[in-house]
N, C-alpha and C positions, 0 to 999 in steps of 0.2 A: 903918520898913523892917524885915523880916524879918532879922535879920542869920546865918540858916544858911539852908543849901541845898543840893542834892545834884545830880549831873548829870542833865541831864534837864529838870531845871525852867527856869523862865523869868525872865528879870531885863527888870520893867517900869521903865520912867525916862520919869517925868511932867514937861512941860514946864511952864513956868510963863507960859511967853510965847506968843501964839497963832502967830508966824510959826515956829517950832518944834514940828514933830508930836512927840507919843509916840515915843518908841523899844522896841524889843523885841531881846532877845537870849539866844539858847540857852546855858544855861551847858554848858561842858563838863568845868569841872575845877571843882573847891575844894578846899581845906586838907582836911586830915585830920580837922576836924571839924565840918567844914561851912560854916565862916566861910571872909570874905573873906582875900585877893583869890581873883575867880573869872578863869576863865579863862572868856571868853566868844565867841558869832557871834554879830553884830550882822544882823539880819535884814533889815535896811535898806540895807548892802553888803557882805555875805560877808565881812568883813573880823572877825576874830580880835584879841584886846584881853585884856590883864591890867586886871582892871577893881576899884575899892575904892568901892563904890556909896556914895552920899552920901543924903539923909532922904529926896531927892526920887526914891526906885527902892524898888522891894518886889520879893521873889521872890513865884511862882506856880509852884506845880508844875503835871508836865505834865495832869494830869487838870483841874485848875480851868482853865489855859488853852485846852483843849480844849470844856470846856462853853462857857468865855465865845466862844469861835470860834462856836460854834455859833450861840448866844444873837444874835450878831451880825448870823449870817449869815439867821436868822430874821426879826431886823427888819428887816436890807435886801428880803429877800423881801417882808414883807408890804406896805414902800412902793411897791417896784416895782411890785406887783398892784394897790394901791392907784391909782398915779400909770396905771397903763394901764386899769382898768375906767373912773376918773373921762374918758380920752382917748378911751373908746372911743365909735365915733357911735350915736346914740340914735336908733332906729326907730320 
């Protein structure tokens, strides 16, 4: 885990277990030097949290979490294209 961070960035918490998704949460506050506790939004329920991240959370700032957004939303694209050309009827 990254243990500094600034507001702005991202606090990821990786599940260990598959009926537990990822969780993601905006930080909004930390320590005066970056360390924990952060104050966090959990993006999952709007719900606000003093939070002391444990091995299984890394921060991401906002710019890396924004490419991987991307990056994402790239591959869902190109299954979607994918899964509808293979659907489409052949003439």
């Amino acid at each position: 885990m990254t243990a500094h961070a600034a507001p702005g960035d991202w606090l990821i918490v990786q599940s260990s277990r598959d009926s537990h998704p990822t969780r993601r949460a905006a930080i909004l506050a930390v320590a005066r030097d970056g360390s924990p506790p952060f104050t966090v939004r959990w993006l999952d329920t709007g719900r606000e949290a003093i939070v002391f991240p444990g091995p299984d959370a890394q921060v991401v700032t906002a710019v890396r979490q924004a490419e991987l957004d991307q990056e994402q939303q790239e591959r869902v694209s190109r299954v979607q294209s994918e899964i509808s050309h293979r659907a489409a009827p052949r003439t």
